[in-house]
SERO-4910 file (N, C-alpha, C, O; in steps of 0.05 Angstrom, whole numbers):
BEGIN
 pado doro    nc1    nc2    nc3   cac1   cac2   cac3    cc1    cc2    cc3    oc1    oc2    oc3
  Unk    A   2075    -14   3374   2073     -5   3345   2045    -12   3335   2036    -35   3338
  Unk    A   2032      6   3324   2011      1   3309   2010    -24   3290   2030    -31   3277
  Unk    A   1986    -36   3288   1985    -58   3271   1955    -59   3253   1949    -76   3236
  Unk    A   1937    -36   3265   1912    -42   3267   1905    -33   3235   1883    -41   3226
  Unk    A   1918    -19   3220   1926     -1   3197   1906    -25   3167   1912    -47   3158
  Unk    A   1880     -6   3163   1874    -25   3141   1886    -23   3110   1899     -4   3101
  Unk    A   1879    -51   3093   1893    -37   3071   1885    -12   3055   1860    -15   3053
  Unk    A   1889      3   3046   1885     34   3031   1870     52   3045   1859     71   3033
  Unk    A   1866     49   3073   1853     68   3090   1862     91   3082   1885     94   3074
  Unk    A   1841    112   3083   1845    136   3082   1854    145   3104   1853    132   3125
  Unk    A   1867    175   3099   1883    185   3107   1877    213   3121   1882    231   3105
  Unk    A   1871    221   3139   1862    246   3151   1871    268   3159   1876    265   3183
  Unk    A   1879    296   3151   1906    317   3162   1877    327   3181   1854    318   3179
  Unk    A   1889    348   3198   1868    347   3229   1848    375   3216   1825    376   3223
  Unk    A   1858    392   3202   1826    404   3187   1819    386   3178   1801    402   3183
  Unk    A   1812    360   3165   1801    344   3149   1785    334   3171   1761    335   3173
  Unk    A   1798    325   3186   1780    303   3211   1767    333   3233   1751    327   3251
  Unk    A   1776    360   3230   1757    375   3238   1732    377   3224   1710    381   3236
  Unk    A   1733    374   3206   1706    382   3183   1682    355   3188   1658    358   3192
  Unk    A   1700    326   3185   1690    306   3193   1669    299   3216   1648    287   3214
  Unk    A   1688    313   3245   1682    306   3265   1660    331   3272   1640    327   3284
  Unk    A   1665    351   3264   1644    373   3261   1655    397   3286   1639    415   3294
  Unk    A   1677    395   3294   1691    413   3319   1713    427   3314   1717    418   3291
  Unk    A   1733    446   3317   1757    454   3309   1770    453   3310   1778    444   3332
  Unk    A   1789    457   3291   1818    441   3287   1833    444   3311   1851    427   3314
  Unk    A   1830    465   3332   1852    468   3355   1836    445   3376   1845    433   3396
  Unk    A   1811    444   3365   1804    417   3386   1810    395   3380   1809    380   3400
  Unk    A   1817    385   3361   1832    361   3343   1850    354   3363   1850    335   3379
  Unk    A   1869    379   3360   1893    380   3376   1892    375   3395   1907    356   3399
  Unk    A   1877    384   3421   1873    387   3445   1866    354   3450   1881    340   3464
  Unk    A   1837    341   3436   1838    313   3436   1859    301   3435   1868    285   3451
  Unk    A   1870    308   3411   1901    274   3409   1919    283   3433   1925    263   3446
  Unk    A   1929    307   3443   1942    323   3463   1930    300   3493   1942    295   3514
  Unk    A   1903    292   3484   1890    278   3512   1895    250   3517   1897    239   3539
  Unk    A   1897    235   3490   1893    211   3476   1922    200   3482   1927    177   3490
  Unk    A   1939    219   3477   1971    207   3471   1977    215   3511   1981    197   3527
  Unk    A   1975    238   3517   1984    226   3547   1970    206   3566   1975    200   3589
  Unk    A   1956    198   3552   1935    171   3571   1942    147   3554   1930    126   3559
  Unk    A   1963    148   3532   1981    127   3527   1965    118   3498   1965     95   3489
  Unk    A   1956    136   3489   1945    122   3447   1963    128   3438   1977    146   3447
  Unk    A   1967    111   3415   1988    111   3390   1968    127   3364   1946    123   3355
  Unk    A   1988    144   3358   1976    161   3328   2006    143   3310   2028    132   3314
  Unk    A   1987    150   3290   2019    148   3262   2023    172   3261   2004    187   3260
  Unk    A   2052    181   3262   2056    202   3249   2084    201   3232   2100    183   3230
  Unk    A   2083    232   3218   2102    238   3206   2114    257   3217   2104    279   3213
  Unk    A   2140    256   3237   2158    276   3254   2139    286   3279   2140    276   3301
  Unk    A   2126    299   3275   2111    312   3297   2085    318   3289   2072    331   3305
  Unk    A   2071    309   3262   2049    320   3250   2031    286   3249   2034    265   3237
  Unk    A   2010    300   3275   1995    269   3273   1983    261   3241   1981    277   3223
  Unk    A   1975    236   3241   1962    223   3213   1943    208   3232   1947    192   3251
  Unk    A   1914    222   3217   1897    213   3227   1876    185   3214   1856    195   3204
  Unk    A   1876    165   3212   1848    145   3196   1829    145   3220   1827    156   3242
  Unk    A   1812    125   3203   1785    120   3216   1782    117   3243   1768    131   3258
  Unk    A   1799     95   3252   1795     88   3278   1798    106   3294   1784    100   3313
  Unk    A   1813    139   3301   1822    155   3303   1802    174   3310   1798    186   3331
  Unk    A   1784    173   3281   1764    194   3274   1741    184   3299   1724    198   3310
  Unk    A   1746    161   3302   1717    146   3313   1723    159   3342   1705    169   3355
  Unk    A   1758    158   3354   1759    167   3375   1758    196   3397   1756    204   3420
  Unk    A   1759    202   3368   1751    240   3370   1724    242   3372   1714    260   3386
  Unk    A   1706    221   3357   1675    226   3366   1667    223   3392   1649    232   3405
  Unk    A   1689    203   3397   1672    192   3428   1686    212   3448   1676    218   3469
  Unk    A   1705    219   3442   1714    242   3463   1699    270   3462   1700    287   3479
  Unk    A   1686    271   3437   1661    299   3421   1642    295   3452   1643    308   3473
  Unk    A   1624    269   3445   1596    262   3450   1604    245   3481   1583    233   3487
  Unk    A   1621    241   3499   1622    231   3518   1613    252   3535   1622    275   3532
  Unk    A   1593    245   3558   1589    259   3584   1606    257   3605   1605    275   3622
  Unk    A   1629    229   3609   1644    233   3621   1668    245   3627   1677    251   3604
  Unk    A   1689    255   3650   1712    276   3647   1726    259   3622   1726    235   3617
  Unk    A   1737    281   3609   1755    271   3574   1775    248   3583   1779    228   3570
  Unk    A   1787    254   3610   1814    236   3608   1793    211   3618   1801    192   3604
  Unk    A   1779    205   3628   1763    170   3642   1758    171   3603   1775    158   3590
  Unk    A   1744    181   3591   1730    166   3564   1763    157   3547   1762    139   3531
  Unk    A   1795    173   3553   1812    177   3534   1817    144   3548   1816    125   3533
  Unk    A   1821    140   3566   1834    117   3583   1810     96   3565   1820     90   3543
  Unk    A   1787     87   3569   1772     67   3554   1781     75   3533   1804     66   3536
  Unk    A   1782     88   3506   1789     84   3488   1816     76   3487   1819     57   3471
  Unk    A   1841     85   3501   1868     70   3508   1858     39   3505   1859     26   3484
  Unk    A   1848     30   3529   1847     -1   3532   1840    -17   3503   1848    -37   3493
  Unk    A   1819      7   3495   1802    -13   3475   1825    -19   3447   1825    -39   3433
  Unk    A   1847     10   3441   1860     15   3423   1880    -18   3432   1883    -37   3416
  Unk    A   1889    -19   3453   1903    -40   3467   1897    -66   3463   1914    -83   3466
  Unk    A   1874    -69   3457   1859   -101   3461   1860   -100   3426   1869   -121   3417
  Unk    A   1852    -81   3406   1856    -86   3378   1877    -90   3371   1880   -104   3350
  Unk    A   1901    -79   3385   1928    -85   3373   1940   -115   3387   1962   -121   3378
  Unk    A   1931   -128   3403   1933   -148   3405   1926   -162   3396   1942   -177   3385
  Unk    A   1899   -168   3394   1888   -178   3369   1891   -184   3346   1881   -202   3332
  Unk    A   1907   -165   3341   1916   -170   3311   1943   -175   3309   1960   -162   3321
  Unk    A   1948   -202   3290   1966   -214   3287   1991   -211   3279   2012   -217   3290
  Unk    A   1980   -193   3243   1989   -184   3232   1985   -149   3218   1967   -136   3229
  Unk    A   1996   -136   3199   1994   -117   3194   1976   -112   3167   1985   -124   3147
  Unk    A   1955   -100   3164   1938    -93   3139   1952    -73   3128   1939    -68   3108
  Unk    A   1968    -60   3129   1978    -44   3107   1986    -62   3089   1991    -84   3098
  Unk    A   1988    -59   3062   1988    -63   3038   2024    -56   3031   2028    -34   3019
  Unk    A   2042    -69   3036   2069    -69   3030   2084    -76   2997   2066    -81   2981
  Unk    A   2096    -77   2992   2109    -72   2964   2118   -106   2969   2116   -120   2989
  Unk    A   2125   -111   2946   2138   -145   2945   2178   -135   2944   2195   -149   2934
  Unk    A   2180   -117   2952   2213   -115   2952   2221   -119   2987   2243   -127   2996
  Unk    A   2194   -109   3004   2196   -110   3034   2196   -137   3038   2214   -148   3051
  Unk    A   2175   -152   3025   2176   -179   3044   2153   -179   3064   2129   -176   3061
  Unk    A   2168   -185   3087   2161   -181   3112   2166   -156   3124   2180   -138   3116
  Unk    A   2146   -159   3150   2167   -136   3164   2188   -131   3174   2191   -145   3193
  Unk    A   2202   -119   3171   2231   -119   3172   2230   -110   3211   2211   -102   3224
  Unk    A   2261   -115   3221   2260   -126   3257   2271    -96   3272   2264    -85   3293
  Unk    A   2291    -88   3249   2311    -68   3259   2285    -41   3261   2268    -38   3243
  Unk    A   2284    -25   3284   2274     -6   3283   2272     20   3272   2253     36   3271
  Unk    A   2299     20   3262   2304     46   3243   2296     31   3213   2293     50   3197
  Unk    A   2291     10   3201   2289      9   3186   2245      8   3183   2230     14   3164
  Unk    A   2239     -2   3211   2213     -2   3210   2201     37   3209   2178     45   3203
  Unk    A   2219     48   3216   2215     82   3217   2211     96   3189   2196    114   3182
  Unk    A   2231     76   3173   2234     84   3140   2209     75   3127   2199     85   3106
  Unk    A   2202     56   3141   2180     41   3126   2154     55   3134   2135     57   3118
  Unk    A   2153     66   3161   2132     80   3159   2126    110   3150   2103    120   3146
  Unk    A   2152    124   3148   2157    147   3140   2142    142   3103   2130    159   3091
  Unk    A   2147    117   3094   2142    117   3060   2121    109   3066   2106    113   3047
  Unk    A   2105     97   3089   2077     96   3083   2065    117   3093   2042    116   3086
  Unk    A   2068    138   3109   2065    160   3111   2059    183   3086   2039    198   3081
  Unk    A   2085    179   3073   2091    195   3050   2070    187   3027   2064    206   3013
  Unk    A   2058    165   3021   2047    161   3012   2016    157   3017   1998    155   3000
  Unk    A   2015    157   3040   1978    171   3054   1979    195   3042   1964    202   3023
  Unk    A   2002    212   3055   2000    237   3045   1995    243   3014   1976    255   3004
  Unk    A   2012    234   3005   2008    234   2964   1972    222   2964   1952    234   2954
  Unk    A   1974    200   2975   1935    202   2967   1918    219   2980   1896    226   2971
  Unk    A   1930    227   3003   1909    252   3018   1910    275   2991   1890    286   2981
  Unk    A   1937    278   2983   1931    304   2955   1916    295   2943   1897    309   2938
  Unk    A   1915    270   2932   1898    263   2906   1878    264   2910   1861    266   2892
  Unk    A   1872    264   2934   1841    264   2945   1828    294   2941   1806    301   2932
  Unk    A   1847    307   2948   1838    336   2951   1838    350   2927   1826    370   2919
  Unk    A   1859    331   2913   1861    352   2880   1837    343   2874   1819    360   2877
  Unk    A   1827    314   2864   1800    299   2854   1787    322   2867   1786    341   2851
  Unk    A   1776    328   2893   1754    338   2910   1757    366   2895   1736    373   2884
  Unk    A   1775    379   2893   1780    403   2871   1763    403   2850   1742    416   2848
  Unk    A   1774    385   2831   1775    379   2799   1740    374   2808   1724    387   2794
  Unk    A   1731    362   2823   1699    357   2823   1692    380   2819   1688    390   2797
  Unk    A   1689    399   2851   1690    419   2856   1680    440   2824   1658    448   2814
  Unk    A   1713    443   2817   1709    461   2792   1686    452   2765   1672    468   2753
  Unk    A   1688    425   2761   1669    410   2760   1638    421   2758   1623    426   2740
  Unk    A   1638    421   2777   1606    426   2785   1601    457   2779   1579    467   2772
  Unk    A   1622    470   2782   1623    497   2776   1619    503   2744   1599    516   2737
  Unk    A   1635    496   2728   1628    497   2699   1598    471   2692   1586    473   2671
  Unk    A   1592    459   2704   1563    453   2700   1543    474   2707   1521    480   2697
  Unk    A   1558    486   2731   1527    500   2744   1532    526   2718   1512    537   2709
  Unk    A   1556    532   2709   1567    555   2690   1549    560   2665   1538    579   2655
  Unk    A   1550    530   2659   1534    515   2626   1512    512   2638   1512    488   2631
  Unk    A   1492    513   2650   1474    513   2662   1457    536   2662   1433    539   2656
  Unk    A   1481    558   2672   1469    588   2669   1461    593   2643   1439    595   2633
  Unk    A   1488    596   2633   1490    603   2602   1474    585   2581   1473    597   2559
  Unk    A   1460    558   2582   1438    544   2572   1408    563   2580   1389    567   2566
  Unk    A   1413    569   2601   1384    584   2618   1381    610   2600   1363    616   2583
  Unk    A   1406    628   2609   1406    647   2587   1401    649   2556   1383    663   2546
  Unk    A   1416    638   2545   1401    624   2521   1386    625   2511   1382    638   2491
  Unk    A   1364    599   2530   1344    602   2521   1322    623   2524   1304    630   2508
  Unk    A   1330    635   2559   1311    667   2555   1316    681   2525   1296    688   2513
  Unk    A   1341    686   2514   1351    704   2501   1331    695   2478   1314    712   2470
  Unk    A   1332    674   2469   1304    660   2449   1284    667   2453   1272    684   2440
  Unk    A   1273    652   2476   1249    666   2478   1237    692   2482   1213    696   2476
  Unk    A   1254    713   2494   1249    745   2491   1252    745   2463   1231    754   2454
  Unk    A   1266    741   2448   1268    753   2415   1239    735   2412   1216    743   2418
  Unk    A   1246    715   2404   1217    702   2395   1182    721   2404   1163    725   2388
  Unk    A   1186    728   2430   1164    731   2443   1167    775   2429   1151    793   2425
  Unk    A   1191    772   2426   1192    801   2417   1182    817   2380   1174    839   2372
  Unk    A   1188    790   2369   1183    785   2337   1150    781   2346   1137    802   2344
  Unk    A   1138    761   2354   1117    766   2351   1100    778   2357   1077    773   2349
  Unk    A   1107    803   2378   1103    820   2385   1104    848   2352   1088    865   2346
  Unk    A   1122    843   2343   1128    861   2324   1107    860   2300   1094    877   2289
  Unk    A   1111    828   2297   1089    818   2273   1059    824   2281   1040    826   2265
  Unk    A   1056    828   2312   1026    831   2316   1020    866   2310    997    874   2307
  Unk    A   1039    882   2309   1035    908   2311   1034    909   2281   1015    919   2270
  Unk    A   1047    902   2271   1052    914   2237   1026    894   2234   1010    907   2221
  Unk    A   1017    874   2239    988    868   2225    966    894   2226    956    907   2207
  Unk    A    963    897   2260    948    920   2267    949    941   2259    928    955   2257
  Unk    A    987    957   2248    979    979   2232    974    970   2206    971    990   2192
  Unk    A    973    947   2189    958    955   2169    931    947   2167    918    956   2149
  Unk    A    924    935   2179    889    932   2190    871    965   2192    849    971   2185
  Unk    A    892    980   2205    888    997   2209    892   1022   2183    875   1037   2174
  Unk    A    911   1020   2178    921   1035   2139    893   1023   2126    881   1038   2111
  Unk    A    882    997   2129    866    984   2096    844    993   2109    830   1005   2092
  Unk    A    830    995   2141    811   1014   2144    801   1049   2136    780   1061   2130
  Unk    A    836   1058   2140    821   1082   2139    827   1088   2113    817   1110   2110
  Unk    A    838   1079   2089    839   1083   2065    809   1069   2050    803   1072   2027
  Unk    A    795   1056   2066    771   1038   2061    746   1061   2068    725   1062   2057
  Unk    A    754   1076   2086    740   1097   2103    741   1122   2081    723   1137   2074
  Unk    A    764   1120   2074    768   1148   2054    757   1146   2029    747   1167   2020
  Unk    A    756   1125   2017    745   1112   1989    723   1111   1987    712   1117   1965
  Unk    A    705   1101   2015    674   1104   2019    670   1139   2018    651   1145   2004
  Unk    A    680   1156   2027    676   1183   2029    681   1186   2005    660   1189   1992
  Unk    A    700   1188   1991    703   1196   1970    679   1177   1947    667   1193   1932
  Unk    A    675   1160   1944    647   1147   1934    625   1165   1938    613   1177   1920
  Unk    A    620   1168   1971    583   1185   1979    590   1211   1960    573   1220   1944
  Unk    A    622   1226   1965    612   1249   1952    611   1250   1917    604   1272   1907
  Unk    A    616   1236   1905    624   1231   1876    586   1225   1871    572   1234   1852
  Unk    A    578   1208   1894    557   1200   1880    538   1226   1887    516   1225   1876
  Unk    A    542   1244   1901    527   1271   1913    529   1292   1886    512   1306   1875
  Unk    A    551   1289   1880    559   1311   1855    545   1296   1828    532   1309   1812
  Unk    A    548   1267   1825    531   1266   1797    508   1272   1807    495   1287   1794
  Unk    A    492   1261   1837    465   1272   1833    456   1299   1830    434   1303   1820
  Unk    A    471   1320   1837    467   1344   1838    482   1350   1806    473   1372   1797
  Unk    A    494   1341   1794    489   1350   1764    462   1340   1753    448   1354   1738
  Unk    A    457   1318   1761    428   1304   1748    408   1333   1757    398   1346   1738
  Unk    A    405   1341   1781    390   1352   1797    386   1378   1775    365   1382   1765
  Unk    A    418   1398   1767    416   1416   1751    411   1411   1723    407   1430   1707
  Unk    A    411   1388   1716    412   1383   1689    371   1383   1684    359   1397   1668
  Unk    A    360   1367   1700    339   1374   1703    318   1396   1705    294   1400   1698
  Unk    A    339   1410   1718    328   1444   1721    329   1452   1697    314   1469   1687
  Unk    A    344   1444   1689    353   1469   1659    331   1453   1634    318   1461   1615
  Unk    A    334   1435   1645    311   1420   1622    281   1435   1630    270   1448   1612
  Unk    A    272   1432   1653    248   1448   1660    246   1483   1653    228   1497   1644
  Unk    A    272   1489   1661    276   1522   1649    268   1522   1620    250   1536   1610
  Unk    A    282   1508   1611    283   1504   1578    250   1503   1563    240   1520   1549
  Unk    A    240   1477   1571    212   1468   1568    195   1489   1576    175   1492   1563
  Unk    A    200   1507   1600    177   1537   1601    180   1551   1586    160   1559   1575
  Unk    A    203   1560   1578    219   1574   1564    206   1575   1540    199   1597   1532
  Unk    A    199   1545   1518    200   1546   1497    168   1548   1496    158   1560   1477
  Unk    A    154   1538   1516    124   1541   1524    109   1572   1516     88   1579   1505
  Unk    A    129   1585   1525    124   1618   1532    133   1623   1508    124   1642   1495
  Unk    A    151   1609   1498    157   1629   1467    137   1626   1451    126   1646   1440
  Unk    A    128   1599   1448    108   1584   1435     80   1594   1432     67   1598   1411
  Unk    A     74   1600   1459     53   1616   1466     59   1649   1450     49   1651   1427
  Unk    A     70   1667   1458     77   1698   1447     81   1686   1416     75   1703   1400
  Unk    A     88   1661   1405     89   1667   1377     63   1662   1367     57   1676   1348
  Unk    A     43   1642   1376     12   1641   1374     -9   1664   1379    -32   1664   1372
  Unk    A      4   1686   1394    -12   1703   1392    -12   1726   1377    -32   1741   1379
  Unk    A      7   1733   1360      5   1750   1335    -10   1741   1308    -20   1756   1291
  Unk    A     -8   1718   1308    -25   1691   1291    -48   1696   1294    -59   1702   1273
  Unk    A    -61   1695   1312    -91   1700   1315    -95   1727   1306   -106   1725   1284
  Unk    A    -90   1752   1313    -88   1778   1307    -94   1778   1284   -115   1789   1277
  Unk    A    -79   1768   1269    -82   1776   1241    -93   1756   1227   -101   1759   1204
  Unk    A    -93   1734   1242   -122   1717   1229   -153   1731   1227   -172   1727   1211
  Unk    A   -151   1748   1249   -178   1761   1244   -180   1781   1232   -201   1786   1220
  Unk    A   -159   1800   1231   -164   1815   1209   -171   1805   1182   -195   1808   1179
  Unk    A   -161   1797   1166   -161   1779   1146   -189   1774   1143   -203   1786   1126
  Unk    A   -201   1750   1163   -234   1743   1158   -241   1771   1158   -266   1768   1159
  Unk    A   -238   1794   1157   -256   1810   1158   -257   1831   1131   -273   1848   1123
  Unk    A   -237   1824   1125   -232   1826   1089   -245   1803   1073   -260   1810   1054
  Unk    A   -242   1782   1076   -258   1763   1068   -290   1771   1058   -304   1769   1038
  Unk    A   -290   1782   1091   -327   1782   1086   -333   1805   1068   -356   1810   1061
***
């Protein structure tokens, strides 16, 4: 009977100690298949081995041994042999209603069947936890995205507004130029048209001034005319 059992050792189903040991689960099989006819003790429950540590260790060495499987299964036999002698007593962790270990064999069957049953209940808990992480990490990496997104979604608007504000500066930079452009034109020609009234207004003043020159003149010369007639009545 096994004795070598530490207290709260974990608990191994044979995908678990495949994943562990890094080989496949039908080789799991094939190992303990090697282990148990060369005389190792597994715990089990009915026909479904329960694998711990010491177990795991022996699947490595049957992995990584160069020698034929059954010479390495036989040294690990002996060595499993010399630990259970060794040990005095039992490290499982028993209830205070057991006591001791009880003598009768069917009652030591019951007792391992409930510590069986109860590896098993922590192998679930193990696996639900390993779950619950699992999903875990999933709604982090989730909130993670959606923080990332986020903040793109900010910064494109942000980067998009000021994008917007730089255009509407530019079109009215552009509106106060060419209305600035239009006002100067409209100025050169305003100031073209008073000069060119000055320009006609001047003319007409010069027209005017010959004008009155020439009348001036034609009215001075009938004046003389008959100024001299006159002196000549005089004389």
């Amino acid at each position: 009977m096994r004795n070598d059992i530490q207290m709260n050792e974990r608990a191994f189903t044979s995908k678990e100690v495949a994943e562990e040991v890094g080989i496949a689960t039908p080789t799991v099989r094939k190992y303990g298949q090697i282990l148990e006819r060369n005389g190792y003790e597994f715990l089990k429950d009915g026909d479904r081995r329960i694998f711990v540590q010491s177990d795991v260790e022996a699947l490595v060495a049957l992995r990584d041994t160069d020698k034929p499987l059954d010479d390495t299964a036989k040294d690990l036999v002996n060595r499993q042999k010399e630990r259970l002698e060794d040990s005095d007593k039992t490290e499982i962790a028993l209830s205070d209603t057991y006591g001791n270990l009880p003598q009768d064999p069917n009652q030591l069957r019951e007792l391992f069947r409930f510590l069986a049953d109860e590896l098993a209940a922590t192998r679930e808990m193990n696996v639900q936890l390993t779950n619950d992480m699992s999903q875990l990490k999933i709604t982090v990496s989730r909130l993670q995205q959606d923080h990332h997104a986020i903040s793109s979604s900010i910064a494109n608007s942000a980067q998009k507004t000021h994008a917007k504000i730089e255009k509407l500066t530019e079109q009215q930079n552009n509106q106060y130029d060419t209305l600035l452009q239009q006002e100067m034109q409209k100025s050169e020609i305003l100031q073209k048209e008073i000069q060119n009234m000055r320009d006609e207004q001047q003319k007409e003043w010069r027209l005017q001034n010959d004008f009155n020159k020439r009348l001036e003149e034609v009215i001075q010369k009938p004046k003389e005319k008959w100024g001299r007639l006159l002196s000549i009545f005089r004389k």
